[in-house]
Each structure stands twice: as C-alpha cells, then as structure tokens.
VOGU-3710 file (C-alpha; in Angstrom, 3 decimals, decimal comma):
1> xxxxxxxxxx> -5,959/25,163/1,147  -6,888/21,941/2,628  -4,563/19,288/2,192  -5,442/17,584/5,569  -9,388/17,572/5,277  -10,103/15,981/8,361  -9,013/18,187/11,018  -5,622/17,662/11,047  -3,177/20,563/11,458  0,693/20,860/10,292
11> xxxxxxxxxx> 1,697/24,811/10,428  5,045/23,106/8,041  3,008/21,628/5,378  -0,186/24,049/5,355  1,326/27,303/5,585  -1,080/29,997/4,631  -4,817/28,800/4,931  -5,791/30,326/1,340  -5,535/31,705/-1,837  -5,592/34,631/-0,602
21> xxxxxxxxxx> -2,975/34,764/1,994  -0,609/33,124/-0,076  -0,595/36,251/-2,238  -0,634/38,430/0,415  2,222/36,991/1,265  4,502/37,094/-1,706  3,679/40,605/-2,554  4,868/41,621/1,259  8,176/39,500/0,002  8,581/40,798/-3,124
31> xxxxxxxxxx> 8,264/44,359/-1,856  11,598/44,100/-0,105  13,603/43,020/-3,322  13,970/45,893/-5,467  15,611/43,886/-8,136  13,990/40,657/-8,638  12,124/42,628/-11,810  9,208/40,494/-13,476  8,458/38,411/-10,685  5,009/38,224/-9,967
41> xxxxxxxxxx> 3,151/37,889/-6,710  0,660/35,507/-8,053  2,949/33,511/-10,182  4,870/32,920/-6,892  1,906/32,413/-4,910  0,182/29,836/-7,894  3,580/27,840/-7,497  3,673/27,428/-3,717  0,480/26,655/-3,856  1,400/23,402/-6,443
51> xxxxxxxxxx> 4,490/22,708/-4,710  3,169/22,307/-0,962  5,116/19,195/-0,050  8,751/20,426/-0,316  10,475/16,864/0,755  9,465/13,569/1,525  9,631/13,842/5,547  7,045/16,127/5,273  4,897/13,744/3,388  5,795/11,403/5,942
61> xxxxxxxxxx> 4,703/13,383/8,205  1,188/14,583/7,007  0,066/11,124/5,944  1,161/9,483/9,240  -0,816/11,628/10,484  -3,680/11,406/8,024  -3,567/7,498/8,353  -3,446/7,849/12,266  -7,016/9,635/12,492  -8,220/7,115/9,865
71> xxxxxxxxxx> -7,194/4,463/12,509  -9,176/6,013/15,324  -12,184/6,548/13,170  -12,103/2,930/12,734  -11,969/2,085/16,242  -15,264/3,944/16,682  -16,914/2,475/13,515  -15,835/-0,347/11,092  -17,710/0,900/8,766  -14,608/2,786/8,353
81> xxxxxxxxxx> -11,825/0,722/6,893  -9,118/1,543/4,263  -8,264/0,452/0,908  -5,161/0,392/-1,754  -4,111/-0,895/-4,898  -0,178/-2,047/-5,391  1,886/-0,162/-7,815  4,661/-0,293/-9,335  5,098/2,987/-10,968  4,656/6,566/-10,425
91> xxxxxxxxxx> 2,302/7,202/-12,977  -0,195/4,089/-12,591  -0,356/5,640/-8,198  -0,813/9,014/-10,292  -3,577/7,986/-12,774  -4,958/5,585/-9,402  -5,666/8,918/-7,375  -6,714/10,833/-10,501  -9,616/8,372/-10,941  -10,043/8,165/-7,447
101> xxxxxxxxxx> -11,061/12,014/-7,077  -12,795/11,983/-10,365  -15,197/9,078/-9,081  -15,872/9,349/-5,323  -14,754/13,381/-5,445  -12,248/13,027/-2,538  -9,272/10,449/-1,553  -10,315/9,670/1,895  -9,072/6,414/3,275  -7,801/5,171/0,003
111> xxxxxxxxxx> -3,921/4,564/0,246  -1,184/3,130/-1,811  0,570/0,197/-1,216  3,987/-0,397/-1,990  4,389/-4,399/-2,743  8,281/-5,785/-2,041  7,188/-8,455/-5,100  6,552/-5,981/-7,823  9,887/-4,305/-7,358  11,550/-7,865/-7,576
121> xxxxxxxxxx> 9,538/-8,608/-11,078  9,355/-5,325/-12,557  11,690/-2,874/-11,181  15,010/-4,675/-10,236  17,931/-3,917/-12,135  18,472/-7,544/-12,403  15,607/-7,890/-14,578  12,041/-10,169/-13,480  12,868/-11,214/-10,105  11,452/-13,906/-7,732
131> xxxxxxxxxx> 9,392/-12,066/-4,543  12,748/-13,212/-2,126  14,673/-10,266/-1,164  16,988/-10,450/-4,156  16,117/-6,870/-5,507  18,584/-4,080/-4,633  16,870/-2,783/-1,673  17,656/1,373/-2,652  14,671/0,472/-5,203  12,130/0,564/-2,515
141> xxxxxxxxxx> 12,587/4,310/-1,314  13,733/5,286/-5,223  9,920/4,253/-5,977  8,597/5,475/-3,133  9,994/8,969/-3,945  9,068/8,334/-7,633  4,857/7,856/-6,517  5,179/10,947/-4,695  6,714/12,896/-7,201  4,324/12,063/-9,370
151> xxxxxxxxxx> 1,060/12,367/-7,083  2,622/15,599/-6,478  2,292/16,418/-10,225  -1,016/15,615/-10,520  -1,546/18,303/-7,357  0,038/20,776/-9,852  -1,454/19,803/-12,848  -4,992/20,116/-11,107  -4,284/23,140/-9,461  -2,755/24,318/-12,885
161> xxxxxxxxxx> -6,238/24,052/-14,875  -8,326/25,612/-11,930  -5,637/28,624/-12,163  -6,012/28,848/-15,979  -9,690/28,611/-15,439  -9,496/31,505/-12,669  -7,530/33,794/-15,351  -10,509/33,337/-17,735  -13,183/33,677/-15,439  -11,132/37,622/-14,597
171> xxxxxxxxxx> -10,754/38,076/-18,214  -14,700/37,966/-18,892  -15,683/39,559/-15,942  -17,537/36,839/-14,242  -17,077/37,399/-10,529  -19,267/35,081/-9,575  -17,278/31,985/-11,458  -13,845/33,898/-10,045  -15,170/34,014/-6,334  -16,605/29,731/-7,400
181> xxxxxxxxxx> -13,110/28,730/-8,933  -10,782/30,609/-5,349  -12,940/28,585/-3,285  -12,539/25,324/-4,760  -8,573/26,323/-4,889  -8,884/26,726/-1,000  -10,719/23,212/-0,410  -8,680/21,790/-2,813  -7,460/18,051/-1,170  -4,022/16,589/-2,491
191> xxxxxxxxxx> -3,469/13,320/-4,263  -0,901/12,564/-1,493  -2,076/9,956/0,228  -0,116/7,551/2,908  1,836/4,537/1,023  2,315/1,316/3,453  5,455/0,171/2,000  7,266/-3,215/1,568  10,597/-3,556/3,788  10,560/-7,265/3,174
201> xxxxxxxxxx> 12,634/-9,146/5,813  14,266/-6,358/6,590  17,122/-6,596/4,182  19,663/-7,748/6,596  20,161/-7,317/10,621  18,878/-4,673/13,020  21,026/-2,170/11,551  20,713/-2,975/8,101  17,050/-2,579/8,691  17,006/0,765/10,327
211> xxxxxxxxxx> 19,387/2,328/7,749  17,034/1,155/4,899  13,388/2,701/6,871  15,239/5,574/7,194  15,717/5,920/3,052  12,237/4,744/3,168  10,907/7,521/5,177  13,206/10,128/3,186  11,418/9,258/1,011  7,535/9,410/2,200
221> xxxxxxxxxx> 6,974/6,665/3,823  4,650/7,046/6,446  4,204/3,080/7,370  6,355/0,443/7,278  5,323/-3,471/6,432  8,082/-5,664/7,730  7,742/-9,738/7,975  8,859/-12,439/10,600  11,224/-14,785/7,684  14,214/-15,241/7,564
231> xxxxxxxxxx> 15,709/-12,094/5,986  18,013/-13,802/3,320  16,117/-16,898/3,048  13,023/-14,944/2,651  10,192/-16,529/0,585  6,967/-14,942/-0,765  4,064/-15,357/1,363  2,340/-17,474/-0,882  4,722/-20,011/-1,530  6,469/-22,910/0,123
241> xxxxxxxxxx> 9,600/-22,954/2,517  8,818/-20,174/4,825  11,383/-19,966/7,696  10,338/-17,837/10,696  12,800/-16,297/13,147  12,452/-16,265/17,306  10,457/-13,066/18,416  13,902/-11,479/19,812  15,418/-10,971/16,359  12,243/-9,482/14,846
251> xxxxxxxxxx> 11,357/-7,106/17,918  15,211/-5,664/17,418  13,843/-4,992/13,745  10,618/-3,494/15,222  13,082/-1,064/17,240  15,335/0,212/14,483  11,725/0,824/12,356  10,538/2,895/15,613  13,976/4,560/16,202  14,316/5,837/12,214
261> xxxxxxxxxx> 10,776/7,299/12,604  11,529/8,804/15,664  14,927/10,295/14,575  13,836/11,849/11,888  11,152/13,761/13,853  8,280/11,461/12,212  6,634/10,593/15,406  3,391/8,866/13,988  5,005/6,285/12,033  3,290/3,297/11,158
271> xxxxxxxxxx> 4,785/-0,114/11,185  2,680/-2,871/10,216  4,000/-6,385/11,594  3,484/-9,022/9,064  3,391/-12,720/10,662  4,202/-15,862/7,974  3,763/-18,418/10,838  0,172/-19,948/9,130  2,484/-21,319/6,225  6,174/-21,191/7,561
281> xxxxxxxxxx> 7,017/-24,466/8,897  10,212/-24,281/10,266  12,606/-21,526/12,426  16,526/-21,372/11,456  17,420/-20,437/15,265  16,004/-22,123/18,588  15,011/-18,700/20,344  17,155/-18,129/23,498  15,169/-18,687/26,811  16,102/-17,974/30,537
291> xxxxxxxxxx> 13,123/-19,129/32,315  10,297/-21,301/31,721  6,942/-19,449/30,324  8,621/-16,440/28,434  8,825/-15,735/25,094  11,692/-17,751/23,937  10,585/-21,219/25,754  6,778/-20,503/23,694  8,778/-19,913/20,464  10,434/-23,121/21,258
301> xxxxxxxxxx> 7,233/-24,718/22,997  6,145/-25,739/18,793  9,026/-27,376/17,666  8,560/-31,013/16,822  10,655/-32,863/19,126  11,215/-36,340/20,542  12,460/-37,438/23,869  16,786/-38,143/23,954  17,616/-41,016/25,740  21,261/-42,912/26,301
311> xxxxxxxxxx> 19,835/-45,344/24,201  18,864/-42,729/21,341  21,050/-39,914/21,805  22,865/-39,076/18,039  26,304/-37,129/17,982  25,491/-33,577/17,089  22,814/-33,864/19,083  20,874/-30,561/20,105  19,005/-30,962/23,236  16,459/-28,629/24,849
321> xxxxxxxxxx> 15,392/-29,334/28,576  11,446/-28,673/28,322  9,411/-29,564/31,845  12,148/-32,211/32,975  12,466/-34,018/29,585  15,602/-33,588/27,738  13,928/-33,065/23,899  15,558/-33,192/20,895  14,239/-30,864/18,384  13,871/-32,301/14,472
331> xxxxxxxxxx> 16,802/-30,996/12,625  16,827/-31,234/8,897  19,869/-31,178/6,385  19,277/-27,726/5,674  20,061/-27,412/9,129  16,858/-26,027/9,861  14,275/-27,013/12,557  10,480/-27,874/12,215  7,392/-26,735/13,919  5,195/-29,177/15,028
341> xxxxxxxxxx> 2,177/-29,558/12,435  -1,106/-27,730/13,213  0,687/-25,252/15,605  0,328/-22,144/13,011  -2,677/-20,504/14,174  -1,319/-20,726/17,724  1,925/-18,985/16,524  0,362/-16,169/14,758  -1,374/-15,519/17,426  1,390/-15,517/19,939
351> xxxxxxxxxx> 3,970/-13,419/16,945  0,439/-10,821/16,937  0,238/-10,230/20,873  3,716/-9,816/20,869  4,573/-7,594/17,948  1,832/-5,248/19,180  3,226/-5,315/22,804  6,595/-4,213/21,376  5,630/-1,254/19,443  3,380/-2,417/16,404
361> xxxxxxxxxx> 0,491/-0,288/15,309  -0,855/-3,246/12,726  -0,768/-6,795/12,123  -1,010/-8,609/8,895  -1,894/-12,089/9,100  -0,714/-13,961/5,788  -3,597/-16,324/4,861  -3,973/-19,396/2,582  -7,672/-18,578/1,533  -9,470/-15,499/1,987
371> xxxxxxxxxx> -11,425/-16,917/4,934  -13,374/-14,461/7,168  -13,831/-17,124/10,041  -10,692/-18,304/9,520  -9,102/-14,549/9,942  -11,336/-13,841/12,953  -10,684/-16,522/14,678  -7,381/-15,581/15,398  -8,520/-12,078/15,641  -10,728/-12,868/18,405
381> xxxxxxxxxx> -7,991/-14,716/20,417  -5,612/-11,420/19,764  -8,140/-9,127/21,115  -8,742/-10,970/24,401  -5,144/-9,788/24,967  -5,294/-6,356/22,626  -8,778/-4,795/22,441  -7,902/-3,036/19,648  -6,169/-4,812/17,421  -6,314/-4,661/13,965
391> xxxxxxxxxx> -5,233/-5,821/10,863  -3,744/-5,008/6,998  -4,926/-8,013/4,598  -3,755/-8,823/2,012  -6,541/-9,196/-0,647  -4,112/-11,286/-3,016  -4,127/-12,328/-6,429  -2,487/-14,982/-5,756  -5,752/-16,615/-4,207  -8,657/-18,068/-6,817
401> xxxxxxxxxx> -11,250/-15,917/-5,380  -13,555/-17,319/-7,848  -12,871/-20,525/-6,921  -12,464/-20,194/-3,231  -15,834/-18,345/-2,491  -17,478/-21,358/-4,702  -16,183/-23,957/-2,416  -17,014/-21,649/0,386  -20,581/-21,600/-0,734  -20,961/-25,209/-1,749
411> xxxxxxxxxx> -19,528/-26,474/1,455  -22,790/-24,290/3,817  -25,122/-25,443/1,506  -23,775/-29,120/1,631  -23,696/-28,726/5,852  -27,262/-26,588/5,527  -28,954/-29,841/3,674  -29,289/-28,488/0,513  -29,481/-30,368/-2,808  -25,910/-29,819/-4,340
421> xxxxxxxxxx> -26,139/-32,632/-6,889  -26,230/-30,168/-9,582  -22,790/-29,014/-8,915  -19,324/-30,524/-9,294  -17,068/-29,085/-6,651  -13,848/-30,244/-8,470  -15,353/-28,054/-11,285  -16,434/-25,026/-9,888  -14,130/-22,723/-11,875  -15,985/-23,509/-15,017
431> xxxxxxxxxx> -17,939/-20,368/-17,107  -20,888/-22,882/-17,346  -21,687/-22,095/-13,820  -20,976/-18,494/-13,930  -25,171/-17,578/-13,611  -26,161/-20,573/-11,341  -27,538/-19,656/-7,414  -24,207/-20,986/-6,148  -22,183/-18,419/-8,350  -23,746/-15,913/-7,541
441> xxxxxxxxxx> -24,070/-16,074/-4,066  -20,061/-16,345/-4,393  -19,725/-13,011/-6,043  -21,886/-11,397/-3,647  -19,848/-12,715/-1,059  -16,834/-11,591/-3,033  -18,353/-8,016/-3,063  -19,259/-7,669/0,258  -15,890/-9,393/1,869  -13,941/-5,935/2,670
451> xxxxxxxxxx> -16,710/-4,287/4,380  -18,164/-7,969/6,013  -14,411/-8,545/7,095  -13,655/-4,976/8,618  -16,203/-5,886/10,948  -16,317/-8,999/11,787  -11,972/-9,992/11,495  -10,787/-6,564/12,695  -9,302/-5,574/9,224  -8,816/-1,558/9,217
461> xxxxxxxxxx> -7,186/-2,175/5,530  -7,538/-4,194/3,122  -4,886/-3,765/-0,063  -4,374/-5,407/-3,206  -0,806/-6,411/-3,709  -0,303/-7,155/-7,613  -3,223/-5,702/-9,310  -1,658/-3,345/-11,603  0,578/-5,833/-12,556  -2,337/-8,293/-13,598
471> xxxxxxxxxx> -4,319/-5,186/-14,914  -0,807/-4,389/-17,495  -0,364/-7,452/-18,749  -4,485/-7,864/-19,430  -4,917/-4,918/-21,159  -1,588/-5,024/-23,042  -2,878/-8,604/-24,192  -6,271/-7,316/-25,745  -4,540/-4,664/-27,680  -2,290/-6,338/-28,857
481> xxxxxxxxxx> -4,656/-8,985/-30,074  -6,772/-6,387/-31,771  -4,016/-4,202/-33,290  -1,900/-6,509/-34,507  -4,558/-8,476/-35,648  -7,776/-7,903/-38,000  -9,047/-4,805/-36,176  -5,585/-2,539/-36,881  -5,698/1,066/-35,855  -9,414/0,631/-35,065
491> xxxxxxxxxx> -8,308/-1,788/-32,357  -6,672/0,958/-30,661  -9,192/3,848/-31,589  -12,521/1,943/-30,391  -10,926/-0,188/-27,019  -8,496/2,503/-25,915  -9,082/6,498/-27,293  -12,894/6,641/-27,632  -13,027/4,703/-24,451  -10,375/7,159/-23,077
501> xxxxxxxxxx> -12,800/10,257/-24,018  -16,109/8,863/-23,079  -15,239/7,598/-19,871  -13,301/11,480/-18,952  -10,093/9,553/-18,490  -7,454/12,227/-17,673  -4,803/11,375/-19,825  -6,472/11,112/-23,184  -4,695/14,422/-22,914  -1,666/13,081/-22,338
511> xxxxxxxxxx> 0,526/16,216/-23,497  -1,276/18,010/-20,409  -0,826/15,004/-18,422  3,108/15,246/-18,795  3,213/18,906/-17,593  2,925/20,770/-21,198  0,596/23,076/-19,728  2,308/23,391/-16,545  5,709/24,302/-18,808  3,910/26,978/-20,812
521> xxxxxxxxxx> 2,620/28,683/-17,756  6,307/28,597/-15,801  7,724/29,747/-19,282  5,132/32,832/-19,330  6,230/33,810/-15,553  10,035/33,457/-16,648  9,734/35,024/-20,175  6,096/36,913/-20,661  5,054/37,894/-23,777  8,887/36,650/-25,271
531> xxxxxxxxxx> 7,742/33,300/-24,032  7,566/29,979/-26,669  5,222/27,632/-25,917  4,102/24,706/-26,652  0,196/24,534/-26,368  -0,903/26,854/-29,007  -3,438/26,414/-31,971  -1,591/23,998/-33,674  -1,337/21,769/-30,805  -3,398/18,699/-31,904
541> xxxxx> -4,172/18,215/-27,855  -6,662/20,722/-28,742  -8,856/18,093/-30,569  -10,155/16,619/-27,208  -11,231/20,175/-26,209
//
C-alpha cells in the first residue's frame, strides 16, 4: 500500500506492503482465537488498511519525512517547489486533498498550512479575534489533530468505495476488474500530507514554547513556523507596530522547537524561521553583547542612536559604548527602542544567516509586496553565507496582487521608454483596464510568480495563508444573494448542486461524505445479515448514482 510514494520507508506506518499480506495476516491472527466468532479476516484486514496512521506522531513522522525528500528534490531542481492553501477546518483540508487527487491524480508536494490568524478570527473561543496571539494557544494542535482526522477519513472513505467496488467485481465474476481494483488498493497514496503550522511568537518563553510544539507534534505536526516578535506584543505581519526581539531569545525558542521534535522520536522535524524585521521597527530589549562583532553588538549595531555628552546626557539615560562613542539609543514612551530607518533588509538578512546556523531548516521572509527582486535580493546575500537556503512565502491576501503586478508592469515599461500615457497609475485597479496590454502582462506575471520565484528567490514553498477564509465568505455572499433573493431554490440548485454534479465534486454525496457508507459496512462486520443500515433503496443519496 503506498502511502510514502517516493521511496520513503517507515516499517511503523507501512506495515504489510499489500492487500494481500494484510489478509494473510489477520487470518494467521484470527486462527489463534478460538472465540472471537464472526470476525472476519478481510473485514479486519479492509480496516487496517483505512486506519494506517494510528496517532499523530506517526503522521509526524511520515510527512517529515515526506516533506524532507521534497526539500532535496528541490535542491537539485526548482522546478520542484511546494504549495498549500490555509485552512481553518478539517473538512475544507479534507475536500482540499479530495480535489487535489481528483485533478492532478496524486498529492505530491501539495501541503497544508496551518495559519496562527485564522484560528484568532474563526476558531477562538473568544469569538473573531485580531491575528496577535490572543487565541488560546491548545486551539492550534486541537485543529491540527482535527485536519488529520479528517484527511484520514477521506483515506477511509476512498479506500471504502474501492472495497465495495472489489466485492462487486467477485460477485460477477470479473477477475480481471478484481485483479484492476487490488492493485489500485496497493498503490493507493493517502490524503495525509505534511501541515507547516502556525506557533506564532511562541506563546510565551522558551519553555512555554517547547511545551506547546510538543502538543503540536502530538498532534501531526511535522513543521513548525515560529516568528522573531515579541511574543505578547505580537502583531500580524501585515500590519503596523512590529517589535522584534535580540537573536538570543529567539534561538532559545529555536532549541525547545528542536528538543520537542527530538524527544518525541520525530527526528526530521521542520521548523521554519519566520523574520518580521522588513516591517518591525523597533526591539523591546537591547540584545546582550560581550565583545565587539558578535551577534548581540550587530543586533544592536541598527538602533537609531545619538552621541551622550555631559552637556546632553538625560537622567534615565541608557548608554551603549559602540567603537569608543558612548551612544544613546532612541527610547520611546512605550519604552521601546527604534531601529534606524532603511536597516530592514540588512536585518533579515542577518536574523536568516543566523536562524539557519542555529538549527533552521526554512526561512520565511515577511514581505510588503510580492516582489521577486525584492525577495532575491536578500536571498542572494543569504546564500553567499548558506548555499542552500531556502524559503516559505507567504503568497498573502493581504497584498493587492492585482494592483501590485500593475504598478510592477507600468513602472518597466515607464523605465523601458514606452508610451504609458494611456494609463493612470493611481487607477490601475479599475475593471476598465482589465483587457489592456498592461493587464495582461500583470496576470501573466501573476501566473507565472510561484514557479518564476522558486527559481530565481530560492522559494521551496509558496502557501496561501487566508484563502479559504476569503473563498467562505465569497461564496456564502453569492448564495445568499441568489437564494434569498429573486432566484430562490433555483439559486441554490443551478450555482451550487448541478455545479456540484457536473464538476464530480465529492460531496454532492454528502451522506457518503460523512461516513454513511463507511457505518453500514462496520455495522455488516459487527452484525451481518441482522445488520440496519442506512444506505438502502430508499436512501435519496441514491439519486446522484
């Protein structure tokens, strides 16, 4: 059965290599137990088979893995990047790998990605949330362990219809079809998939960190995104008053990541270091330094200062001796202190080289602008340092794309010479330009950013971090503006169920998609022929054959 289709063995998670075997193996079981009447070899061996993954460590261990051979074939060809969509609930990561294997006929380097900011708005028990480390932070590994259990479900519900199709194939006599339907059971690849999941800040200190990835591996968690703020003055990445903390604090919170993988025997963990230092202006702490040059005097080397004198010298005063010059470093009334301005590219750079020389496997550079120079350019400085680096972006919604890629377009015609008197670059956002040259040169460029990124800016994945969120509340919006309106049921009919059924979406069926089927088979092995179930002749599932 090939859960790991890519050459990657785990004896644990595997088990028996087929069909096959697995019955082979629970009729030499049941043949010592003289009194476990009406248990049958193949029911038992049909239910291993769907239940594969028996906790979340050994998801965490099989998609480290999985995600650590997708990382090497990157390194050999960048052709080769990675992809995921946010979400927020089991059963949107569910329906995400459903349509996934239905499309491109295999989940290969397509992930899920856990966003920190959807829990806050949509799954705190606070209610809608601001993305700053308010949530309760047991809601990251309880949703971790919810997308697994459903992605596990759809393994089972999959493997449930190839079984029932198996049974028919025996009860006609077609061999051919039986022999068809045992192969694609062996070569059959999971929905599991590795999640890169949101630890924020870090929820705390070192320890407070480490006791949360732990929960978070529990739970399947094979990597681990964790950011350089402030951890209770922690700000979305996209908005204003970022406050960055001195490369000491958030290597001890690299540690107590790498010691909860270790410790609980997950030794290809992932952790992803995110660095806000391209918007975060300021630093709570001056970083301790002992000599001049190491990492605590660069940390401190971009903060704005001024020069202290007897003449200038303020009570309070905090004073930092940097090459002979006692400095005074800007203190505001917050009592925080400010980087110099146009010293963020330098810091991500040095928070980059850093993170991955302290036990990092990715970076994640948090942009303004989706900006392939821009990216690359501290990419390239990273590399001289770390041939290999490479990077998670964050394809966000909070950026205009449509907007940004306009002005990026605009701008290399306007430096190429070419006539851009047509267009109004304060404007650009307007439909009326939607089929002009400019547009769609934008969209193209839109289109190809991913791939044209992975190779040029060293990104190995590139998520989305809200788009089920933004994909909810759209399609909630047009029904409700055709049901509620003149359209009625036929609102719902023509832009949701015929859709549904032309298009093969999965859970048009949605009796089927809840485990109905799955129920009536279990109640057959329990029960036989005394069995009731549910998906008989009357069962008005039946109508979408």
């Amino acid at each position: 059965m090939n859960f790991q289709p890519r050459g990657i063995s785990d004896r644990a998670i595997q088990g028996p290599a087929s069909y096959q075997s697995e019955l082979e193996a629970a009729e030499a079981l049941l043949k010592t137990k003289d009194t476990w009447n009406g248990v049958t070899a193949e029911a038992v061996a049909r239910m291993r088979l769907q239940n594969r993954f028996k906790t979340g460590l050994d998801v965490a261990r099989y998609t480290a893995a999985l995600m650590r051979a997708d990382m090497a074939a990157y390194d050999a060809d960048s052709t080769k990047y990675t992809q995921s969509l946010g979400c927020w609930h089991g059963f949107i990561a569910q329906q995400k790998l459903i349509s996934v294997k239905k499309h491109f006929g295999t989940t290969d380097r397509r992930y899920l990605y856990l966003s920190g900011w959807m829990i806050a708005a949509l799954r705190s028990e606070f209610g809608p949330l601001p993305d700053q480390s308010m949530h309760e932070k047991t809601s990251v590994p309880a949703l971790i362990e919810e997308l697994y259990t459903f992605l596990r479900q759809a393994d089972s519900r999959e493997l449930n219809d190839i079984f029932r199709a198996l049974d028919a194939a025996r009860k006609e006599g077609d061999k051919a079809r039986e022999k068809a339907l045992i192969e694609k059971i062996d070569n059959f690849q999971t929905h599991v998939v590795p999640v890169i999941a949101d630890i924020d800040a870090g929820f705390g200190n070192a320890e407070a960190t480490y006791l949360l990835a732990k929960k978070m591996i529990e739970a399947g968690a094979c990597a681990l995104q964790i950011e350089n703020q402030v951890s209770d003055e922690k700000q979305c990445g996209h908005q204003d008053g970022k406050v960055t903390v001195p490369h000491e604090v958030f290597i001890a919170k690299i540690r107590a990541c790498r010691h909860a993988f270790l410790e609980l025997g997950v030794e290809d963990g992932i952790i992803v270091t995110r660095t806000d230092s391209l918007g975060a202006g300021l630093t709570q702490q001056i970083a301790v330094s002992h000599k001049p040059g190491d990492i605590g005097d660069q940390y401190n080397s971009f903060l704005d200062c001024e020069e202290v004198t007897a003449a200038n010298a303020r009570n309070g005063d905090v004073i930092l001796n940097q090459n002979g010059k006692m400095m005074r470093p800007k203190r505001l009334p917050s009592n925080l202190y400010q980087f110099r301005p146009g010293t963020g590219a330098d810091r991500c750079v040095l928070d980059c080289i850093t993170s991955l020389q302290n036990g990092a496997d990715l970076l994640w550079i948090e942009t303004e602008k989706p900006h392939i120079e821009q990216i690359a350019s501290m990419v390239d400085r990273i590399r001289k340092v770390i041939p290999n680096a490479k990077l998670a972006y964050n394809n966000s919604p909070s950026f205009n794309w449509t907007l940004n890629f306009r002005w990026q377009v605009y701008d290399a015609m306007k430096e190429a010479g070419q006539d851009v008197s047509k267009y109004n670059r304060a404007e650009l956002m307007k439909a009326e330009y939607d089929e002009t040259p400019l547009a769609k040169e934008a969209d193209e460029r839109i289109r190809t950013f991913q791939a044209d990124s992975a190779k040029r800016a060293g990104i190995f994945h590139h998520l989305i971090t809200l788009p089920t969120y933004h994909t909810a509340a759209l399609s909630t919006d047009n029904l409700a503006r055709e049901y509620f309106g003149e359209q009625g049921m036929l609102g719902y009919v023509k832009n949701v169920q015929r859709a549904e059924i032309r298009q093969g979406i999965a859970c048009v069926k949605h009796q089927n998609m809840a485990g109905s089927d799955i129920g009536d088979d279990h109640k057959e092995y329990f029960a036989g022929e005394a069995a009731l179930k549910a998906g008989g002749a009357h069962n008005t599932m039946n109508q979408f054959g």
